[in-house]
ZAGU-852411 format. One line per 3 residues: number of its first residue (from 1); their letters; for each residue x, y, z of N, C-alpha, C. Coordinates in steps of 0.001 Angstrom, whole numbers, m for minus. Example, Ala and Ser with C-alpha at 12.3 -4.5 7.8 and 13.67 -1.06 7.14 Angstrom:
BEGIN
1	AS	13190 m5690 7800 12300 m4500 7800 13200 m3300 7800 | 12850 m2250 7080 13670 m1060 7140 12900 30 7870 $
REM end
This chain:
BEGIN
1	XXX	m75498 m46536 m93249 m74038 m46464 m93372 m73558 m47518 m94372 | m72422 m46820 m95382 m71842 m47895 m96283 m71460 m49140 m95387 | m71589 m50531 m96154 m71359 m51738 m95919 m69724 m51751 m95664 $
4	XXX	m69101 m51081 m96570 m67657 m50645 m96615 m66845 m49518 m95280 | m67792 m49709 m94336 m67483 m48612 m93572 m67256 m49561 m91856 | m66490 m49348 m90868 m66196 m49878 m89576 m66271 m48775 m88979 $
7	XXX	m66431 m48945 m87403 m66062 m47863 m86342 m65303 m49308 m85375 | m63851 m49053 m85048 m63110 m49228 m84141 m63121 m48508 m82909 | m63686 m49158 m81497 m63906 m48312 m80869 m62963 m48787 m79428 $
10	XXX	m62903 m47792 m78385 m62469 m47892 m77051 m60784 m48239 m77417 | m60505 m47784 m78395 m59058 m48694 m78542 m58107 m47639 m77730 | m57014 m47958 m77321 m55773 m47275 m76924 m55138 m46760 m78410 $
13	XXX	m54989 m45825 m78799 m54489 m45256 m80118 m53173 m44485 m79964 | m52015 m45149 m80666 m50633 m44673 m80349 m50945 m43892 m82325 | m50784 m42661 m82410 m50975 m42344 m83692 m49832 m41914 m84791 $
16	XXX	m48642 m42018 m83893 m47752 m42026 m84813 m46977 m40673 m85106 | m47663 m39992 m84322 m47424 m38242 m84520 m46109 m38286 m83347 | m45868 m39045 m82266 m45306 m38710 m80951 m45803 m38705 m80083 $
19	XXX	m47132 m37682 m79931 m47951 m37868 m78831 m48042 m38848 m77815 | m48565 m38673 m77203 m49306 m39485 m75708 m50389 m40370 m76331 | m50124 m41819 m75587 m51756 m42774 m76658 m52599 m41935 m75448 $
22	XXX	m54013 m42095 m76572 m55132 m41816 m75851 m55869 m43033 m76165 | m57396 m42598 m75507 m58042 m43588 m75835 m59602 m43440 m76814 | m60072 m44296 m77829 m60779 m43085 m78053 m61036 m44206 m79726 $
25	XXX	m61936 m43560 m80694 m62300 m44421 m81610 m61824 m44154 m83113 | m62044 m45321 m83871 m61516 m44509 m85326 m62761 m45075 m86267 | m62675 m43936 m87164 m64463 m44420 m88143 m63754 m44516 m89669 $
28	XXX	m63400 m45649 m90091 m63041 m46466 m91594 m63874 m46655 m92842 | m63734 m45666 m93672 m64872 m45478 m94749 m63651 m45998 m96108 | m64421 m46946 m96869 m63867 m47778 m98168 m61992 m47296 m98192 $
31	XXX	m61273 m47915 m96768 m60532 m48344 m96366 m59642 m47059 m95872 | m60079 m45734 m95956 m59695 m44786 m95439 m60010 m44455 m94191 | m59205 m44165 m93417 m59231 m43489 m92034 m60600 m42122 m92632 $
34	XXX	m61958 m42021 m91640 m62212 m40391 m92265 m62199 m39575 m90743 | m61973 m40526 m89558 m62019 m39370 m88082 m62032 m40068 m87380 | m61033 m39662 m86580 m60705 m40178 m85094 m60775 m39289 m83745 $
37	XXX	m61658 m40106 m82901 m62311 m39485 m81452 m62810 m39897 m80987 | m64291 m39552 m80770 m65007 m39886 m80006 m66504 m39645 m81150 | m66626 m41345 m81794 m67565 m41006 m83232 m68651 m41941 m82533 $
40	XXX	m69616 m40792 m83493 m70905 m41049 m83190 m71976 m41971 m83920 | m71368 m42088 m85025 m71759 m42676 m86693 m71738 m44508 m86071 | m72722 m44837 m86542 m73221 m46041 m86387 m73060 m47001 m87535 $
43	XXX	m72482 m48492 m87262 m71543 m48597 m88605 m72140 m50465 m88252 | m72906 m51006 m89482 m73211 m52739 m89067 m71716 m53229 m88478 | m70443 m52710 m88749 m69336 m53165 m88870 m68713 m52413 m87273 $
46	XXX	m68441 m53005 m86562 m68030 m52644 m85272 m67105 m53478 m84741 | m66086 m53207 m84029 m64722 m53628 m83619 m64489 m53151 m81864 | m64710 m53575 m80579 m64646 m53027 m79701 m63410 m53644 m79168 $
49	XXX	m62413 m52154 m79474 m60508 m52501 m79244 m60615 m52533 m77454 | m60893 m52278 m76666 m60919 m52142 m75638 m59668 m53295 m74803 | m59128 m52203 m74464 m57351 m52878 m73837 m56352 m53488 m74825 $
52	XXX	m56611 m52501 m76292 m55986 m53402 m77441 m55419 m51855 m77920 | m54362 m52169 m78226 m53497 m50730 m78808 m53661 m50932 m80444 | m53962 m49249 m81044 m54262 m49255 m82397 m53292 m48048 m82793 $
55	XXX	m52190 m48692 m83912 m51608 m48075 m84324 m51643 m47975 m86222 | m50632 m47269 m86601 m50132 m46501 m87923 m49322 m48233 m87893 | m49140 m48941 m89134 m48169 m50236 m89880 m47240 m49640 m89558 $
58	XXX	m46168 m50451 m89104 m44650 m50316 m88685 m44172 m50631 m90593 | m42821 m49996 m90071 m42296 m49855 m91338 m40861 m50285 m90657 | m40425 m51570 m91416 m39695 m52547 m90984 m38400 m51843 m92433 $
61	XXX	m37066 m50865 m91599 m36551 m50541 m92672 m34925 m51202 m93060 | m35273 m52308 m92316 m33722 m53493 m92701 m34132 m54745 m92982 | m34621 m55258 m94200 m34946 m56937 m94933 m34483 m57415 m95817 $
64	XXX	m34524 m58486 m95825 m34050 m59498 m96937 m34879 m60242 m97829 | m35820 m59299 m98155 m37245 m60175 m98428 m37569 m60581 m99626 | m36104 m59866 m100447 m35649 m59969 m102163 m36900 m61481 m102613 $
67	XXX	m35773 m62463 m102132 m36110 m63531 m102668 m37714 m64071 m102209 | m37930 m63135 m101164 m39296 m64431 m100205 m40451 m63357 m101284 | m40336 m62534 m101618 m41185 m61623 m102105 m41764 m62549 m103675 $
70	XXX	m41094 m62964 m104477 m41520 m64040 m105039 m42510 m65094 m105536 | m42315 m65350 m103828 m43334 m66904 m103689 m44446 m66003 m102606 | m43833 m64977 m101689 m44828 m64773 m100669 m45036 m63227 m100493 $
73	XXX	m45890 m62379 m101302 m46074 m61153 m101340 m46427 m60681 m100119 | m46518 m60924 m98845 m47089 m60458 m97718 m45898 m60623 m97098 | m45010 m61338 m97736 m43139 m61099 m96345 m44088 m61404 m94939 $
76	XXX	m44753 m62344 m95006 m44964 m63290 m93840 m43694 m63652 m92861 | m43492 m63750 m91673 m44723 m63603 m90725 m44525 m61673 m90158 | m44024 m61209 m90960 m43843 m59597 m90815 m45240 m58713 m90466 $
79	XXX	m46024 m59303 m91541 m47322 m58796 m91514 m48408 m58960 m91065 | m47881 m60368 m90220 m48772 m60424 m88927 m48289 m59868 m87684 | m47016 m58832 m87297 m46648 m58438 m86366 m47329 m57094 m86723 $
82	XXX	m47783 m56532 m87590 m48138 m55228 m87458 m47200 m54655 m88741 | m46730 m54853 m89272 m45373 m54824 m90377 m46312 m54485 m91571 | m46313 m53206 m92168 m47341 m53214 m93693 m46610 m52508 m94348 $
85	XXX	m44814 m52168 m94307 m44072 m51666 m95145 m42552 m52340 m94808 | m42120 m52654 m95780 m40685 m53428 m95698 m39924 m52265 m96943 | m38584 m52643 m96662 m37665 m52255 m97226 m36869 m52963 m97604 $
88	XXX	m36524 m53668 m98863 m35823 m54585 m99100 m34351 m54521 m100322 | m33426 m55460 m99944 m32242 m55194 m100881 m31005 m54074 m100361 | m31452 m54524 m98642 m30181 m53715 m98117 m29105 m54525 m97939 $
91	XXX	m27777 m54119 m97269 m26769 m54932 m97421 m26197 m54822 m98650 | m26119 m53905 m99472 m25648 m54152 m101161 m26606 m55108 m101437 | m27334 m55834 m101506 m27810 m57242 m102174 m29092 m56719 m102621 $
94	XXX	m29265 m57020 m103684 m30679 m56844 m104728 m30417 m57988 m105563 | m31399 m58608 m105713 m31931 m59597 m106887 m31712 m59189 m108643 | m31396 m57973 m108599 m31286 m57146 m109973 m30096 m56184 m109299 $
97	XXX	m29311 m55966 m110886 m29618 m56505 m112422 m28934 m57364 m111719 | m29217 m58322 m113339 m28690 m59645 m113292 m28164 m60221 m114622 | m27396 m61063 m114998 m26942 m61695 m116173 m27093 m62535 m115776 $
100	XXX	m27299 m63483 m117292 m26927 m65087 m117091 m26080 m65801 m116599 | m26253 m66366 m115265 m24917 m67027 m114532 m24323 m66215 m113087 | m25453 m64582 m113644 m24581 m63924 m112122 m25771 m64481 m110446 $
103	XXX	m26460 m65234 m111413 m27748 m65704 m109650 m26579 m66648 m108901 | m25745 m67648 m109175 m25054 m68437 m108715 m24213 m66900 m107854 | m23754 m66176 m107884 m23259 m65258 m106950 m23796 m64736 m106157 $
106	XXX	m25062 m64017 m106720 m26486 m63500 m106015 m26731 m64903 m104735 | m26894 m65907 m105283 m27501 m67001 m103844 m26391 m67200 m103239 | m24822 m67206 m103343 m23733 m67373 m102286 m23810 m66053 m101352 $
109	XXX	m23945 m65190 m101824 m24152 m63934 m101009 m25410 m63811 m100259 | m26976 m64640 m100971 m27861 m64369 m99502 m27997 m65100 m99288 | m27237 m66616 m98961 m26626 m68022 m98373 m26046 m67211 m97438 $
112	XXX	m25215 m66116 m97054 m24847 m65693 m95772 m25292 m64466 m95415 | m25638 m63770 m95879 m26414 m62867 m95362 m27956 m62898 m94460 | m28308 m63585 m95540 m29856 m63990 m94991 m30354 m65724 m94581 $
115	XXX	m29004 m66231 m94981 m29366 m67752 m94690 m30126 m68553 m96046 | m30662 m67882 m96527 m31648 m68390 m97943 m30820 m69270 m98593 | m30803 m70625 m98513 m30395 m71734 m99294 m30427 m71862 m101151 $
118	XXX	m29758 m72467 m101766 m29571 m72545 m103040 m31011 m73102 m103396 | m31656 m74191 m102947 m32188 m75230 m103474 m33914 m74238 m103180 | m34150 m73283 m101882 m34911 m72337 m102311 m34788 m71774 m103399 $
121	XXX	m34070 m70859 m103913 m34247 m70278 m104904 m34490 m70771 m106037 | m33973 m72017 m106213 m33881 m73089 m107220 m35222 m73230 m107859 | m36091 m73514 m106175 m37520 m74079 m106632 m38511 m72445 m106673 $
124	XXX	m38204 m71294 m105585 m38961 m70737 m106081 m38733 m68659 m106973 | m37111 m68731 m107233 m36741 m67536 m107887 m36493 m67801 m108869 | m37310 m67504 m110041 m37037 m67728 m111489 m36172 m67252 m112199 $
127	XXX	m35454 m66267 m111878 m34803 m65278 m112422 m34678 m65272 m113782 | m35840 m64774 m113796 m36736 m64068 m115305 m35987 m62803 m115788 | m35818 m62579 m115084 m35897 m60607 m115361 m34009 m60147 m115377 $
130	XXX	m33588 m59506 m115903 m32198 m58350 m116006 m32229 m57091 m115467 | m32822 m56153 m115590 m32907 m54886 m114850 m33778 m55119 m113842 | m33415 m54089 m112721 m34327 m53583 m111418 m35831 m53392 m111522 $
133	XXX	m35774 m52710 m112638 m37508 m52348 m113105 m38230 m53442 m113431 | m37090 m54755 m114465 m38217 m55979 m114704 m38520 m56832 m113034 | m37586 m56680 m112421 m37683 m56842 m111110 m38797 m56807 m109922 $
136	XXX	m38760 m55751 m110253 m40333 m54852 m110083 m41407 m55182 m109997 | m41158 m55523 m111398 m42723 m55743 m112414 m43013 m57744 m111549 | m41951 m57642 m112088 m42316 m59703 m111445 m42949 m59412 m109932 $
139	XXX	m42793 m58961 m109175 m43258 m59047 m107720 m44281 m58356 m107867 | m44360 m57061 m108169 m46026 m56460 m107825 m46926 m57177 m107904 | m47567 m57789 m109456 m48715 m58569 m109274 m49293 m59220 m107564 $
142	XXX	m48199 m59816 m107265 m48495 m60372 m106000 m48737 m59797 m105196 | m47958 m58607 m104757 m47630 m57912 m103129 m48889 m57808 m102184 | m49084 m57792 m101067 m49923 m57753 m100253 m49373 m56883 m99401 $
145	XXX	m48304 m56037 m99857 m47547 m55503 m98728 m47207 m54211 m99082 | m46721 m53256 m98621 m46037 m52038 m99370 m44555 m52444 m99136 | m43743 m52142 m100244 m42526 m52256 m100407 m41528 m51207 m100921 $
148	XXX	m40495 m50907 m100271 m39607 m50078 m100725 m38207 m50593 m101091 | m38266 m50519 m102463 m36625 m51335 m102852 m35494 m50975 m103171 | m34602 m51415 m102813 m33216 m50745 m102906 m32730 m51404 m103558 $
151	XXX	m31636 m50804 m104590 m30646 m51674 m105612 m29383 m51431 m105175 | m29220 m52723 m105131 m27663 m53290 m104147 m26816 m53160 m105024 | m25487 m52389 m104344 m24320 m51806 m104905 m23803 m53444 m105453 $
154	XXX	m23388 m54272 m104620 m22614 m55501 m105150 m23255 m55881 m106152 | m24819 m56220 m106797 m25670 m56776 m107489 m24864 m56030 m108709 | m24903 m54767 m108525 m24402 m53675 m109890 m23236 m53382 m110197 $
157	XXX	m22573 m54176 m109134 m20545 m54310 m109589 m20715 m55317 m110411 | m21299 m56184 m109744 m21447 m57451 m110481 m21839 m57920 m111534 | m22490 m57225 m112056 m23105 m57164 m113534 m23051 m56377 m114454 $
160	XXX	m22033 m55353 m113826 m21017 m54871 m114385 m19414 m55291 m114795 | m18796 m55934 m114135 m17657 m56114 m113815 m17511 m57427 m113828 | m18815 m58594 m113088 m18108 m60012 m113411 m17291 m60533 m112191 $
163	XXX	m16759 m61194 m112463 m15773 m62208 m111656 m15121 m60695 m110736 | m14149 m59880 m111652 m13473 m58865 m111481 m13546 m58200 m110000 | m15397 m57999 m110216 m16028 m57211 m108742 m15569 m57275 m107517 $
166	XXX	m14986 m58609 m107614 m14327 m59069 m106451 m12907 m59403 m106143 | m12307 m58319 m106966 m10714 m58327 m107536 m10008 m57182 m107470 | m10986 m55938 m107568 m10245 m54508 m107774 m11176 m53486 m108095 $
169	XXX	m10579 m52309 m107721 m11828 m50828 m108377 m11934 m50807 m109916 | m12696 m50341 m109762 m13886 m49976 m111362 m12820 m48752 m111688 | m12723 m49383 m113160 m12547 m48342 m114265 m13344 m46958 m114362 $
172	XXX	m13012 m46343 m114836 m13560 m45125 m115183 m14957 m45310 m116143 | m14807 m46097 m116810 m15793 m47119 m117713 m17294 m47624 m117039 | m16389 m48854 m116296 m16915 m49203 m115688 m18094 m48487 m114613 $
175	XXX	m17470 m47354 m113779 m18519 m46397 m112948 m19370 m45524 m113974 | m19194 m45344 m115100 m20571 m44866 m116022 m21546 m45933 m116149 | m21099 m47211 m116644 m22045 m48167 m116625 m22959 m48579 m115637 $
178	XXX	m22142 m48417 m113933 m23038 m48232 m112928 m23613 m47371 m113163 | m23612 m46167 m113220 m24068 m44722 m112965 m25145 m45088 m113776 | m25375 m44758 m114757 m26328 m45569 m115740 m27408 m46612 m115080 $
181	XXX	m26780 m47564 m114344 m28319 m48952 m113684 m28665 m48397 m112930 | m27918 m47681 m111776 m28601 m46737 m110521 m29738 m45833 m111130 | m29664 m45219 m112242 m30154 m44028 m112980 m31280 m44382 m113482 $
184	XXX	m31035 m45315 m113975 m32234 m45709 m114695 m33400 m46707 m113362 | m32772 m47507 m112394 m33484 m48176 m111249 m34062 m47296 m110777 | m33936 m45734 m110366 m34372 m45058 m109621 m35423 m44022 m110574 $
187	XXX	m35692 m44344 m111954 m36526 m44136 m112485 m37403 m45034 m112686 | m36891 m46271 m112548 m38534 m46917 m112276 m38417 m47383 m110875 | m38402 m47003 m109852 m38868 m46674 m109006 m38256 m47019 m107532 $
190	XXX	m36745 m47351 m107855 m36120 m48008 m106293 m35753 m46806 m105397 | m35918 m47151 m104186 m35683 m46039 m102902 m34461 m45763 m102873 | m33553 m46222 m103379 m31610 m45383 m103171 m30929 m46751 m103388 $
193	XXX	m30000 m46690 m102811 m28956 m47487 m103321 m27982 m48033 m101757 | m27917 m49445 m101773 m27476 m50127 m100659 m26297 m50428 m100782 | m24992 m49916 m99689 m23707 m50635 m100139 m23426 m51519 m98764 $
196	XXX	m22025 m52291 m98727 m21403 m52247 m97546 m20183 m52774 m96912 | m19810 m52636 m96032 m18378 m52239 m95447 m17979 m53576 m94931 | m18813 m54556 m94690 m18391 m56003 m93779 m19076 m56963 m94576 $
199	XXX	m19949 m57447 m95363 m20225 m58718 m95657 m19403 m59141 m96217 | m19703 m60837 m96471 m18985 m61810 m96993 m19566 m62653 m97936 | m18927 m63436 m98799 m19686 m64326 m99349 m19997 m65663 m99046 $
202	XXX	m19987 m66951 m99509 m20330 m67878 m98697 m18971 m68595 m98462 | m17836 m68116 m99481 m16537 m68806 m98672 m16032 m67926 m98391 | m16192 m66213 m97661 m15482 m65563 m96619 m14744 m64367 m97288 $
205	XXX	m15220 m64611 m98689 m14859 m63538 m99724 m15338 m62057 m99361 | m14897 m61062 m99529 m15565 m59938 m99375 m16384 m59568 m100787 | m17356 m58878 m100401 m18768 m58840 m100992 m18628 m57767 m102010 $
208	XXX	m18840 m57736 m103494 m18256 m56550 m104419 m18142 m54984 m104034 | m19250 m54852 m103037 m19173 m53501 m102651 m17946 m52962 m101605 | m17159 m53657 m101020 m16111 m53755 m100171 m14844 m53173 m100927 $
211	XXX	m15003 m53652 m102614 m13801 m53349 m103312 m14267 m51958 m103977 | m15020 m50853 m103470 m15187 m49927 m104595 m14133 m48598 m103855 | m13768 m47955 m104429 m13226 m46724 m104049 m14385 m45674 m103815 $
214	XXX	m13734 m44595 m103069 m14664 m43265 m102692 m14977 m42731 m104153 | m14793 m42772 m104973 m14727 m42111 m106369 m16345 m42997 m106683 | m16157 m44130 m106627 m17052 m45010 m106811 m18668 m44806 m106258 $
217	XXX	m18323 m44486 m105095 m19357 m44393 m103945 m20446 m43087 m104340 | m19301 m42170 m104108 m20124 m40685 m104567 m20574 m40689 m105861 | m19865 m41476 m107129 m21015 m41276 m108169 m22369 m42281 m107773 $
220	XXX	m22537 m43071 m107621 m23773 m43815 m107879 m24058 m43472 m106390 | m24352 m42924 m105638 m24984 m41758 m104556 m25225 m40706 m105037 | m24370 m40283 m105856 m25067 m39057 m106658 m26298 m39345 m107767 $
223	XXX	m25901 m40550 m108140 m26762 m41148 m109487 m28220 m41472 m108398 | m28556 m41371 m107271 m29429 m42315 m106444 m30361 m40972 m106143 | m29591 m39772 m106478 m30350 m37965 m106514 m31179 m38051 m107710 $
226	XXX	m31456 m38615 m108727 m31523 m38236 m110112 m32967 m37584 m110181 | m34055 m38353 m109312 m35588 m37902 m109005 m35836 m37425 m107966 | m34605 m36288 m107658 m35027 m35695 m106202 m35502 m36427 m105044 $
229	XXX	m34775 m37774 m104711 m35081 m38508 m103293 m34217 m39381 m103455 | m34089 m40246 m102968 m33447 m41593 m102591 m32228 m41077 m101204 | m31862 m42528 m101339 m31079 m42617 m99473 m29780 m43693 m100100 $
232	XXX	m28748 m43244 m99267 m27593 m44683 m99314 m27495 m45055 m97975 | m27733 m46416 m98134 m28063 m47478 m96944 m26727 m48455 m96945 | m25937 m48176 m95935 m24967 m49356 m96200 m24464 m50125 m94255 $
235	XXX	m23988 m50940 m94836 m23763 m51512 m92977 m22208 m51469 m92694 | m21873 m50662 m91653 m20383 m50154 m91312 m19865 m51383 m91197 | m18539 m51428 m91086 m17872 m52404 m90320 m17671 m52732 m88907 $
238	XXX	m18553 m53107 m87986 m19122 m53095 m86781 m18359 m53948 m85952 | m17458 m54509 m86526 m16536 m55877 m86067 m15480 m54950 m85360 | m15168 m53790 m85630 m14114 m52939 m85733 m14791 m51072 m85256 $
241	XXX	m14629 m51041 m84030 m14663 m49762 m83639 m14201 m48569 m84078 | m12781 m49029 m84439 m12034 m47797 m85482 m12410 m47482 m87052 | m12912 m48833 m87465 m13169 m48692 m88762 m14363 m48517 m89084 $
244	XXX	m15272 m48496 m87939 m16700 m48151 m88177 m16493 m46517 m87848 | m16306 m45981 m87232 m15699 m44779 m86657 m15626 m44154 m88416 | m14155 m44484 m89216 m13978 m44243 m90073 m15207 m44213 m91564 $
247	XXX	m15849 m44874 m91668 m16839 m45466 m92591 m18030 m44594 m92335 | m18231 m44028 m91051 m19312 m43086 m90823 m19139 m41457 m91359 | m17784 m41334 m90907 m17063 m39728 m90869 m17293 m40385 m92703 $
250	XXX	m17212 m41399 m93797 m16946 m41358 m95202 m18620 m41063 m95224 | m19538 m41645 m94863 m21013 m41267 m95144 m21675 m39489 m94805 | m20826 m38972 m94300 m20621 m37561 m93820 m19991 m36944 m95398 $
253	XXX	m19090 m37416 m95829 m18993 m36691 m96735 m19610 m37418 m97680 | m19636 m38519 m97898 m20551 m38818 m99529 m22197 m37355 m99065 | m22581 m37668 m98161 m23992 m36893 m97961 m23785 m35445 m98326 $
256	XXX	m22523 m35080 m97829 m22068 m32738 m98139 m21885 m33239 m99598 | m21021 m34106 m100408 m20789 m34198 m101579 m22319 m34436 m102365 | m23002 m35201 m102522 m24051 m35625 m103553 m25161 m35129 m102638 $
259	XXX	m25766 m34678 m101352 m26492 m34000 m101049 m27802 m35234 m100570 | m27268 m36400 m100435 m28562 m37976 m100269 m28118 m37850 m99264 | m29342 m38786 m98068 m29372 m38914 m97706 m28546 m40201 m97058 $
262	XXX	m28499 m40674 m95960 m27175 m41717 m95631 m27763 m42448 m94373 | m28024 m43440 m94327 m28449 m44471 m93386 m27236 m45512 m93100 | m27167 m46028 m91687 m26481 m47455 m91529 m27097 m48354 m90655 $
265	XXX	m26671 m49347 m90258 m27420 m50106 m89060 m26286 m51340 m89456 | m26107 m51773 m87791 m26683 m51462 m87189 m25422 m50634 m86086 | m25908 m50210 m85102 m24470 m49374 m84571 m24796 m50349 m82946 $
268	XXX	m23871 m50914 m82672 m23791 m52075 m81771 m23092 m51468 m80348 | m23772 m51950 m79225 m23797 m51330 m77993 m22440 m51610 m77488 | m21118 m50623 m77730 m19732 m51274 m76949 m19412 m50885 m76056 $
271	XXX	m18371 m50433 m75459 m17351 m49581 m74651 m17330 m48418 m75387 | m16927 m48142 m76807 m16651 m47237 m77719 m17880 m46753 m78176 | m19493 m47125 m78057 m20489 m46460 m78487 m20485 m45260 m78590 $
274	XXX	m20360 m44568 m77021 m20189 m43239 m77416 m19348 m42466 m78227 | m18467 m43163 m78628 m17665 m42129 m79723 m18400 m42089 m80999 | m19232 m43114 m81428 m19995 m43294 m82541 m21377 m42228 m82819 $
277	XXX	m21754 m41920 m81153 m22950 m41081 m81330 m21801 m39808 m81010 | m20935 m39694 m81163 m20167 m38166 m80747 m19779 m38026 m82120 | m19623 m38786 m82563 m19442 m38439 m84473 m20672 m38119 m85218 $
280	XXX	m22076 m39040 m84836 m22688 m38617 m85344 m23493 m37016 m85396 | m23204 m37072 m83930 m23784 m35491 m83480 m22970 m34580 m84429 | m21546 m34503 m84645 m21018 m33487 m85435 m21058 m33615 m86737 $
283	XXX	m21691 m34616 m87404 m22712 m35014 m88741 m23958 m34433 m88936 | m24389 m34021 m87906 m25514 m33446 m87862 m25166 m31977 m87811 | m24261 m30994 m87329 m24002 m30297 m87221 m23209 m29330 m88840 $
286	XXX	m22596 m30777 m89233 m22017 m30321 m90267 m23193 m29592 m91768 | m22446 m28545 m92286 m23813 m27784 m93294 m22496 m27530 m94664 | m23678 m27703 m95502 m23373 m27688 m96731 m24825 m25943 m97528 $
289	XXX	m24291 m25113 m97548 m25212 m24072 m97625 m26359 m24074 m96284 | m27573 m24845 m97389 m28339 m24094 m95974 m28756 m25953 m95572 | m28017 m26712 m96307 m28692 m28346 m95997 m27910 m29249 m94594 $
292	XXX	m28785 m29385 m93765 m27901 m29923 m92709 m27766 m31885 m93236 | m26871 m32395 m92479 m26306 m33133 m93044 m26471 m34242 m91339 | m27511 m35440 m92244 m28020 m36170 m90664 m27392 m37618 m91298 $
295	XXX	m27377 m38080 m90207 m26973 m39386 m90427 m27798 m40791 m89494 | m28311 m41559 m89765 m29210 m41729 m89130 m29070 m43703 m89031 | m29501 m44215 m88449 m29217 m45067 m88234 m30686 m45894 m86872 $
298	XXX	m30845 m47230 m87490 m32077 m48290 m87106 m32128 m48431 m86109 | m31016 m48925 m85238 m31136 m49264 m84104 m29833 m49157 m83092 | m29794 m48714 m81854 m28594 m49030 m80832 m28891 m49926 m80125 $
301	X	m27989 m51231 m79941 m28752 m52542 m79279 m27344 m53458 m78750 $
REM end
């Protein structure tokens, strides 16, 4: 048997399908799964899971790992919980694009979002790069991880618009020039596009994506279609029952309008919960030809 080859055996196996765990073995040939059961193949390399659960990498799909990705391609300590896919640059916030002078905005914004201090980034985000794609390119070398990245709506007001972003809606101008970074990010290779409804900045400012109009929204959600996939990920206003209420029924229609998909998180356990999953159910219900229209969301907690 290849040197490159394990049999994991007696393990409890949760496989990811739904099913019921069973119990039972898995045989690992030059890092591929090739059969799981009850294997017979004799391997120098042996692992006896016995009272140890063996699963499929969790896929961790709300992080902030923009900046830690950097210095630490494994988004430690994630990937010692079982964590072998992150999703990063939700919240509107992406590290890209960027201009000269717009990181001083970029670190007040994940100074409260994520806590990440100035004097980190200082010592370890170079901010080398202007577009999403050079973005990209700077982190792969490293990764130890699989990553899925999102380009943050505020990042792309912002480097569009400037000071402004945080002053008033985009020109007509202005939303081509977005339309355009979304367009081109999602050709080299980001998962959709992150907005949202409640952050702040580090003095209490609302966060560029707060100031965009519906006009705004649906193009660069539409721009996030361009390679047949992507998702808009944004976080309701959760502070506010009515206005989260409202912000969901708007992700209902950006989704019938541009046809993407629509994520939020997190939807927070109230008195009023159930009206939130009674909206979503008729989100799900709602059809645009033959495409049903889901809305989906991380966690109820």
């Amino acid at each position: 048997m290849s040197d490159n080859s394990m049999v994991i055996r007696n393990a409890t196996i949760v496989d990811g399908t739904g099913g019921d765990p069973f119990e039972g073995d898995v045989f690992i040939k030059d890092g591929i799964i090739q059969e799981v059961g009850n294997i017979s193949n004799d391997c120098d390399k042996q692992i006896d899971a016995k009272g140890l659960i063996l699963s499929p990498g969790f896929i961790d799909i709300h992080t902030h790992f923009d900046p830690q990705l950097c210095w630490d391609g494994y988004a430690t300590p994630s990937i010692e919980h079982g964590v072998t896919t992150v999703v990063t640059g939700n919240c509107s916030l992406s590290l890209a694009p960027i201009r000269n002078g717009g990181e001083n905005k970029i670190i007040s914004m994940f100074q409260v979002i994520e806590d990440i201090k100035k004097p980190t980034f200082e010592e370890a985000v170079p901010f080398s790069w202007e577009s999403f794609g050079e973005y990209l390119d700077h982190i792969k070398p490293g990764l130890g991880i699989n990553v899925g990245a999102l380009i943050g709506h505020s990042a792309v007001r912002l480097y569009v618009m400037g000071e402004d972003s945080q002053k008033r809606e985009a020109t007509d101008d202005e939303i081509k020039q977005m339309v355009e970074i979304v367009e081109m990010a999602m050709k080299h290779g980001a998962l959709g596009v992150s907005s949202s409804y409640v952050d702040v900045d580090e003095n209490f400012d609302p966060v560029p994506s707060r100031f965009s109009c519906i006009k705004e929204k649906m193009a660069l959600a539409k721009a996030a279609t361009i390679t047949g996939r992507g998702v808009w990920q944004v976080v309701p206003y959760f502070i506010d029952m009515e206005t989260q209420l409202k912000n969901i029924q708007e992700l209902g229609d950006i989704s019938i309008e541009t046809g993407i998909m629509c994520t939020f998180q997190p939807v927070l356990s109230t008195p009023d919960a159930p009206k939130a999953e009674r909206i979503m159910e008729a989100l799900q219900k709602r059809e645009i030809g033959s495409k049903n229209i889901r809305s989906n969301y991380a966690s109820l907690f």
